[in-house]
Residue, then its C-alpha position, 0 to 999 in steps of 0.5 A: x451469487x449477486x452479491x458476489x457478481x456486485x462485487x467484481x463489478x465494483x472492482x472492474x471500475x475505475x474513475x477519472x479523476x479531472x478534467x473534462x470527463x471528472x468522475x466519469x466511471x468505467x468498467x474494464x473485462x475479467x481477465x489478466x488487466x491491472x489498472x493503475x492505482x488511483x494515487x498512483x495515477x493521480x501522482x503521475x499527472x501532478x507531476x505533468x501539470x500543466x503539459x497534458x493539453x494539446x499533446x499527442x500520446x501513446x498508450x501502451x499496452x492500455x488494458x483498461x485505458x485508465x491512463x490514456x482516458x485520463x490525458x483525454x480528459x485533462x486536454x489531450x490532442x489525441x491518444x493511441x491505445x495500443x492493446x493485444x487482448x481482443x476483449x480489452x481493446x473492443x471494451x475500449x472503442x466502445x467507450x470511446x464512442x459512447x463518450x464521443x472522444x473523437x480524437x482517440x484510436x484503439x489499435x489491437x496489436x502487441x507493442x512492440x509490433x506497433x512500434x516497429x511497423x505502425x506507430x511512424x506512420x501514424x505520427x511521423x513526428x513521435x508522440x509526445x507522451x508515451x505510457x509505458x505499463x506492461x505486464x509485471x515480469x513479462x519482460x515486455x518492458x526491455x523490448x518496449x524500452x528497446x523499440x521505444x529509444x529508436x522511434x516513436x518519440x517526439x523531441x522532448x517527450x515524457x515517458x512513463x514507466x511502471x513496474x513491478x516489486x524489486x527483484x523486477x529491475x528497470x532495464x537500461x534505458x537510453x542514455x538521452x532519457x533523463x529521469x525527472x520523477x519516481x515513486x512507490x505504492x504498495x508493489x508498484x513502482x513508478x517514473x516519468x522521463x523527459x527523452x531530451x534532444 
């Protein structure tokens, strides 16, 4: 039984790959969470270089938090995690503190909630980087895409998106989004878009 509890531990870690927080590992709870990849993560901030440090970002539908924590460490001004499941979101603040990321905040709530009611007053000038990875064939991506294309942005933002296999279509996106990156792992499929003005 311990070798087998060993083991989920291992699988539930994670590992921030640069910046202040280099190595740093962190434990996500049992349940429906699916991490980004190591390589996918890593790919995804060698595309952003360099732009990482003093943005303001949104984290949505954080889960583990691997994708904001890592901003975090590579210099971000602030991060919101927007997470629904209670257990996710609590293990979050919680490392938040032990970590003394003091620029950070854990929001409980779905996503598209958050962005139609909170997400304005919490920063009336949009974020400036937004992660966009929900749950695979949910069909949350449509309705963040939706509510993301009419708030929430700063001029000039990137937005990240992830999706699941093909026949997992990415929904229409809007028009001043222009595409700047993509990629594939495994069943994971991976963009970066610039929201121009």
């Amino acid at each position: 039984m311990s070798g087998h509890y060993d083991r989920g531990r291992q699988q539930r870690q994670l590992r921030i790959i640069a910046g202040s927080w280099r190595g740093r590992r962190f434990r996500f709870p049992e349940g429906t969470i699916r991490p980004t990849p190591d390589r996918v993560r890593e790919t995804l901030f060698n595309w952003l270089q360099d732009r990482i440090e003093g943005l303001h970002c949104l984290d949505l539908y954080a889960g583990s938090g691997a994708l904001g924590l890592e901003a975090l460490s590579r210099g971000a001004a602030s991060v919101v995690f927007v997470e629904q499941q209670r257990a996710a979101s609590m293990t979050l603040e919680r490392l938040l503190m032990e970590w003394h990321a003091l620029d950070a905040q854990v929001v409980c709530d779905e996503a598209r909630h958050f962005l139609s009611t909170r997400a304005a007053p919490m920063r009336p000038r949009g974020f400036d980087l937004v992660f966009v990875d929900p749950p695979y064939t949910s069909g949350e991506l449509k309705l963040a895409i939706e509510a993301l294309g009419r708030a929430g942005l700063a001029p000039g933002a990137r937005i990240y998106i992830e999706c699941g296999p093909v026949p997992e279509a990415l929904p229409p996106l809007p028009a001043h989004w222009r595409e700047l990156h993509a990629g594939k792992a495994g069943e994971v499929r991976y963009y970066l878009y610039a929201a121009e003005q």
